[in-house]
TIGUTOR-446799 format. One record per residue (C-alpha): residue number from 1; x, y, z. Coordinates in steps of 0.2 Angstrom, whole numbers, plus 2048, in hexadecimal, padded with zeros to 3 digits. Each point is the difference from the previous one (the first is absolute). Layout:
% TIGUTOR-446799
NUM/X/Y/Z
...
***
This chain:
% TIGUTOR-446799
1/3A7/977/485
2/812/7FB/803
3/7F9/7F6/80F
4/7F4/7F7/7F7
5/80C/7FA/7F3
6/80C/7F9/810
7/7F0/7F7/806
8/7FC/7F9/7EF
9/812/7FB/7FD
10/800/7F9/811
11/7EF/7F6/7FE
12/808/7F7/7EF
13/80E/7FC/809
14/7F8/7F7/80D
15/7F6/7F7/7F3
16/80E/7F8/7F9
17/805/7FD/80F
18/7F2/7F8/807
19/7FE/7F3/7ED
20/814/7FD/802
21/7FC/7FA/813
22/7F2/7F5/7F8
23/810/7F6/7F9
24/7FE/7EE/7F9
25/7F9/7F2/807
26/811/7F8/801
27/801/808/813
28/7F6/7FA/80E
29/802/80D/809
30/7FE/80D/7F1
31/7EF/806/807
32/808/806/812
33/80C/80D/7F4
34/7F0/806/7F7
35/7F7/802/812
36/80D/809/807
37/802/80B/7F2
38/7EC/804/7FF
39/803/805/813
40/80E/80C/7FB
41/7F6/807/7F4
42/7ED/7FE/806
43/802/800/814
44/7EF/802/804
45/7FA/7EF/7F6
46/807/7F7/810
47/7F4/809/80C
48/7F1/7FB/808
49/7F0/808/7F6
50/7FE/805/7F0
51/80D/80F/7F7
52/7F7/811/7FE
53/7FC/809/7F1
54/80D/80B/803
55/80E/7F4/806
56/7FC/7F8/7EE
57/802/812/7F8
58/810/802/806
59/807/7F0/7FE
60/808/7F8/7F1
61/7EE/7FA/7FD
62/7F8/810/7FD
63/810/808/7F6
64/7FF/7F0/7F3
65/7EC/804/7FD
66/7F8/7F2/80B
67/7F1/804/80B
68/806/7F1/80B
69/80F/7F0/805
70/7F5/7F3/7F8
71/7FD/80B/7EE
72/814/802/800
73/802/7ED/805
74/7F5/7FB/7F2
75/803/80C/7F2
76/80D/7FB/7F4
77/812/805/7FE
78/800/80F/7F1
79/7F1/808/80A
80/80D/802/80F
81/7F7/7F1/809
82/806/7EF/807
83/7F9/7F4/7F5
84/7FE/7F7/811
85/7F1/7F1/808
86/7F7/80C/80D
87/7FD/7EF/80A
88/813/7FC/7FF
89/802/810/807
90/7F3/7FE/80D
91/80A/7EF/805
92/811/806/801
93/7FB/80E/80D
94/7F7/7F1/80C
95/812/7F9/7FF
96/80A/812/802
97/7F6/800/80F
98/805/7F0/807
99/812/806/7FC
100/801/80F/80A
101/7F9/7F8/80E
102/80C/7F1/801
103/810/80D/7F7
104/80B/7EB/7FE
105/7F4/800/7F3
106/809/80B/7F3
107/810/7F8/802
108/7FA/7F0/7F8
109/7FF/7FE/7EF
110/7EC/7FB/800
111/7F1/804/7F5
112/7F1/808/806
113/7F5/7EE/7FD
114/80C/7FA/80D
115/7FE/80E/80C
116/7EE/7FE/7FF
117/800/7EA/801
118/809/805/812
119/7F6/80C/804
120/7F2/7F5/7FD
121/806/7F3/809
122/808/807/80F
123/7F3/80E/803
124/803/808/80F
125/80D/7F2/806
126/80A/809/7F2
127/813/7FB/804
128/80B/811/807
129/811/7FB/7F9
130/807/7F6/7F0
131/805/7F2/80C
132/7EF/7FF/809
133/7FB/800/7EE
134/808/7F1/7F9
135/7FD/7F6/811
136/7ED/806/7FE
137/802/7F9/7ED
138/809/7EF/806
139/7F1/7FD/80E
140/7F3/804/7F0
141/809/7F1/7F3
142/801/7F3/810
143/7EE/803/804
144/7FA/801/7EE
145/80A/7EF/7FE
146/7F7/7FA/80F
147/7F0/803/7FB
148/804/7F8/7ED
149/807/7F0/808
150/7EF/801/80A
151/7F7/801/7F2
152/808/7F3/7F7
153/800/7F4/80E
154/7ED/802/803
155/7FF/7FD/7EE
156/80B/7F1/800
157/7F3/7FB/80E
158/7F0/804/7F8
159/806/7F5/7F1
160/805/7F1/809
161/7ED/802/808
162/7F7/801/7F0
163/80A/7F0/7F9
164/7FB/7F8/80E
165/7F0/806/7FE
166/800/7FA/7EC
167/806/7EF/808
168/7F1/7FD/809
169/7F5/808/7F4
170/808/7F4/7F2
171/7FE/7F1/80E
172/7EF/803/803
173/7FC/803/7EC
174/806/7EF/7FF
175/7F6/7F8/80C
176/7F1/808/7F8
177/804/7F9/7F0
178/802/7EC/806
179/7ED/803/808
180/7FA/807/7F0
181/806/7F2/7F6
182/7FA/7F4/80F
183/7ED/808/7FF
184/802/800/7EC
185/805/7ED/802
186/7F2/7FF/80F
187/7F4/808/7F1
188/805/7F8/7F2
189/7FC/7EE/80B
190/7F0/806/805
191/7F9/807/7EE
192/807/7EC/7FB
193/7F5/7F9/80F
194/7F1/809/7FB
195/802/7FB/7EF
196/801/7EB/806
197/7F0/805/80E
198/7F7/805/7EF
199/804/7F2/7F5
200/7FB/7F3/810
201/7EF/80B/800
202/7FE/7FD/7EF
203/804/7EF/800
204/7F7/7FE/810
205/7F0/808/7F8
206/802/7F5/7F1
207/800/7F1/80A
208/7EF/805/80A
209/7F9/803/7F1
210/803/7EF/7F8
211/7FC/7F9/813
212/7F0/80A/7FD
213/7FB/7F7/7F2
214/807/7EF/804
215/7F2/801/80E
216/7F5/805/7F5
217/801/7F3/7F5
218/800/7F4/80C
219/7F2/807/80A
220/7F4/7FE/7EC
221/808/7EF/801
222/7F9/7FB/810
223/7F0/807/7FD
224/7FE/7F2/7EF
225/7F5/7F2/800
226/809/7F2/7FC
227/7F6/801/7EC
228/807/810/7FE
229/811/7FA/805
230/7FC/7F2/7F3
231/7FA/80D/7F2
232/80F/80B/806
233/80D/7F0/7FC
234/7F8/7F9/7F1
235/800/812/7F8
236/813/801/802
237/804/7EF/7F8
238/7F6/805/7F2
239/808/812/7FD
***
C-alpha cells in the first residue's frame, strides 16, 4: 500500500513537472526542456516501436489513469492530463530526433519549426557542427538570392519582349486601320460611281426612248403623200 502511495505521489510530481517544462512561448527553445524532461520521466517514448501495455502500466501514464501517451497528452489538466496538440507533440519528437543526432543542436536557442526547415532543407547533407551550420546557411541565402535575382532578371526580360511585342502589335494595328479607311474610301467611291453609271443608264435609256420615237415619227412622216401632209398643216393652223 505504502509503495503505491510513493508511485502515485511520484506520478503527480512528474506531472507538474512535465506542464512546468511546457513553459511559455516566450522561449524558443522551451520545447527541448519539456523533451528532456518527458525522457526523464517516460524513457521508453524515445525508442523505436510502439511502448507495451505494461511499460504504460508502470509508468507515470498508467498511475495517473491513461490507457496511453496520446490520452494523457490530450486530456486536460484537472484530469491529471496535459492539455497538449497530439500533433505538436508528434512534431517536436521529429525534431528531438534530429537533435540527438547532431547534439550542437541543443546548444542553440532554436525552435523545433526551425529544426525541422533544416532538416528539410539539408536532408542527409545535414551540417555536423554549428560552424558547418552557419556556412551551410550562408551558401543557402547566396544561392536563394541567386535564383531571385534570376528570376527577376528573366522577368525584366520577359517584359522588355512583350513591350516589344505590343510595339509591333500596336504598329501593325495601325497599318490595318489606314487600309480600312482606304478600302471604306475605296468603297464609298465606288457605291458613288455606281450611282452616276445608274443615272447615265437612266438618262441614256431616256434618250433612246425619245430617239425611238423621233424615228418614229419621222418614218409616218415619210410615209405621207404630199395631201396628207397638206391636210396635216392646214389642220394645225386651224387648231
Amino acid at each position: 500500500m505504502a509503495l503505491t502511495h510513493i508511485h502515485s505521489t511520484t506520478a503527480k510530481q512528474a506531472h507538474q513537472e512535465l506542464l512546468t517544462a511546457l513553459g511559455s512561448e516566450n522561449n524558443p527553445a522551451q520545447w527541448l526542456v519539456f523533451m528532456n524532461t518527458a525522457k526523464a520521466h517516460l524513457p521508453f517514448l524515445f525508442k523505436n516501436g510502439r511502448p507495451t501495455k505494461k511499460q504504460i502500466e508502470n509508468s507515470i501514464i498508467g498511475q495517473l489513469g491513461f490507457s496511453s501517451w496520446s490520452e494523457m497528452v490530450k486530456a486536460d489538466q484537472n484530469k491529471q492530463g496535459l492539455a497538449w496538440s497530439w500533433s505538436s507533440w508528434k512534431k517536436w519528437s521529429k525534431a528531438f530526433k534530429v537533435v540527438n543526432e547532431y547534439a550542437y543542436l541543443a546548444e542553440m536557442n532554436i525552435t523545433a519549426n526551425a529544426v525541422m526547415k533544416f532538416k528539410s532543407t539539408f536532408k542527409d547533407d545535414f551540417p555536423a557542427s554549428a560552424e558547418a551550420l552557419e556556412q551551410a546557411k550562408a551558401e543557402t541565402k547566396a544561392r536563394k538570392e541567386k535564383e531571385e535575382a534570376e528570376k527577376v532578371s528573366n522577368l525584366k526580360a520577359r517584359v522588355s519582349e512583350l513591350e516589344q511585342q505590343l510595339v509591333a502589335a500596336s504598329a501593325k494595328l495601325e497599318v490595318l486601320e489606314k487600309q480600312s479607311n482606304e478600302f471604306t474610301s475605296q468603297q464609298r467611291q465606288l457605291v458613288e460611281l455606281q450611282s452616276q453609271q445608274s443615272k447615265v443608264v437612266s438618262e441614256n435609256e431616256s434618250l433612246v426612248k425619245k430617239n425611238n420615237e423621233l424615228s418614229s415619227t419621222l418614218k409616218a412622216l415619210k410615209s405621207m403623200s404630199r395631201w396628207d401632209h397638206l391636210k396635216a398643216f392646214l389642220s394645225s393652223r386651224t387648231q
